[in-house]
Structures are given as C-alpha cells and as structure tokens.
C-alpha positions in Angstrom: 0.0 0.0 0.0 1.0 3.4 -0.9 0.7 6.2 0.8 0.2 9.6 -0.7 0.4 13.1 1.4 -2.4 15.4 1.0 -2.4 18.9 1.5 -5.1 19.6 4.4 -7.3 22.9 3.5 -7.9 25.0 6.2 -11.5 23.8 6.3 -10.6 21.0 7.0 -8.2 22.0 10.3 -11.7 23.2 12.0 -12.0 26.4 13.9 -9.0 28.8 13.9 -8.4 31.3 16.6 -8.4 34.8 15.8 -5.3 36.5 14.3 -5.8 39.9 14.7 -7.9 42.3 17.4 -9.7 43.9 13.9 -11.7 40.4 13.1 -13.4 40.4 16.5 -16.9 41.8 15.7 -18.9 43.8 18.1 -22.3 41.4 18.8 -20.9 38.1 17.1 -20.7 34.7 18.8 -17.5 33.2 19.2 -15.9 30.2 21.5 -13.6 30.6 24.6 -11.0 28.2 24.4 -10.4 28.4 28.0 -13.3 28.5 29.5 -14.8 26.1 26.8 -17.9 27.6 26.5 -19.1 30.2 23.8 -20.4 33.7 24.5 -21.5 37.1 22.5 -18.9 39.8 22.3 -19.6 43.1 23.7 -16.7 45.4 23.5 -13.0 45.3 23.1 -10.5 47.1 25.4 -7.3 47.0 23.4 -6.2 43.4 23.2 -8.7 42.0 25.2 -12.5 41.3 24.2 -15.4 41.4 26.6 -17.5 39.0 26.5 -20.9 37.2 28.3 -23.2 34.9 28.1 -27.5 34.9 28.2 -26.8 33.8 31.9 -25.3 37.2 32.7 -22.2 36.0 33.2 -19.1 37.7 31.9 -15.6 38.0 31.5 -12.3 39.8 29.8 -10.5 37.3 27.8 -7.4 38.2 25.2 -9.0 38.1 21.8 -6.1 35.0 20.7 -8.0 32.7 23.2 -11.5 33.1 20.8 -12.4 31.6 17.8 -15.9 31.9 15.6 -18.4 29.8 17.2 -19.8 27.0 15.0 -23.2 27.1 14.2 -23.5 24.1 17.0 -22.0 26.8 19.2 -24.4 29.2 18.2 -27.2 27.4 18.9 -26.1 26.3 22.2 -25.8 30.0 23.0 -29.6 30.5 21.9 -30.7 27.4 23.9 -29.5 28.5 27.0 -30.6 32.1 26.9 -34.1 30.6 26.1 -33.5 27.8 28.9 -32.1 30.8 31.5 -35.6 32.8 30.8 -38.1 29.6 31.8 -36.1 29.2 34.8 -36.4 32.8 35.9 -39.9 33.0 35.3 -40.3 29.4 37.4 -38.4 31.5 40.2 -40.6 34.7 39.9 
C-alpha cells in the first residue's frame, strides 16, 4: 500500500483562533477556548475582548484565546438564553 500526502485545506483544520484584534466583531458569537464555553462579544478594550453569556455572566479574555463559534455553538448560546428565561420565570 502506498501512501500519498495530502495537502489539508484549512477547512478542514476546523476552527481557527483569531489573528488579529480587527476580526473580532462587536455582537458576534465566538468560543472561549479556555473556559470552553461560547459567549456574545460586547466590547473590546485594546487586546482583550469582553464577552458574556444569556446567563449574565461575563468575562475579559485576550482576543487570541476566541475563535468563531460554530453554528453548533451558536445554537447552544440561543438554547440556553431561552433555557435561563423559563427558569427565571419558574423563580418569579
């Protein structure tokens, strides 16, 4: 058996943190790669990003440790935003 090598196309690598401070858009949902959860960014402060979650949890993270979240990601953020409002109104 033979074997070839294949060049890999970045597509194929998966998600790829960010590069530079300027791809980090204001209101997008990306992954925390140390924390391991995704969130929804709300401002950036020089190198570092600002970020939280529909729990109301949030945190400064430097904008290397994020990545785009996958749509899998995204809808987990959606989920438990909708999941965090029917247990506050179950409080209330």
């Amino acid at each position: 058996m033979k074997w070839e090598r294949r060049a890999r196309r970045t597509s194929d690598l998966g998600p790829v943190a960010f590069k530079d401070i300027d791809e980090v858009i204001l209101g997008a949902a990306v992954f925390d790669n140390d924390r391991d959860m995704p969130a929804t960014v709300r401002g950036t402060d020089g190198y570092f990003v600002e970020v939280d979650r529909p729990t109301g949890l949030s945190w400064r993270v430097h904008f290397s440790r994020l990545r785009r979240a996958s749509v899998w990601e995204q809808r987990q953020l959606v989920a438990v935003g909708k999941h965090h409002v029917q247990q506050r109104k179950g409080l209330a």
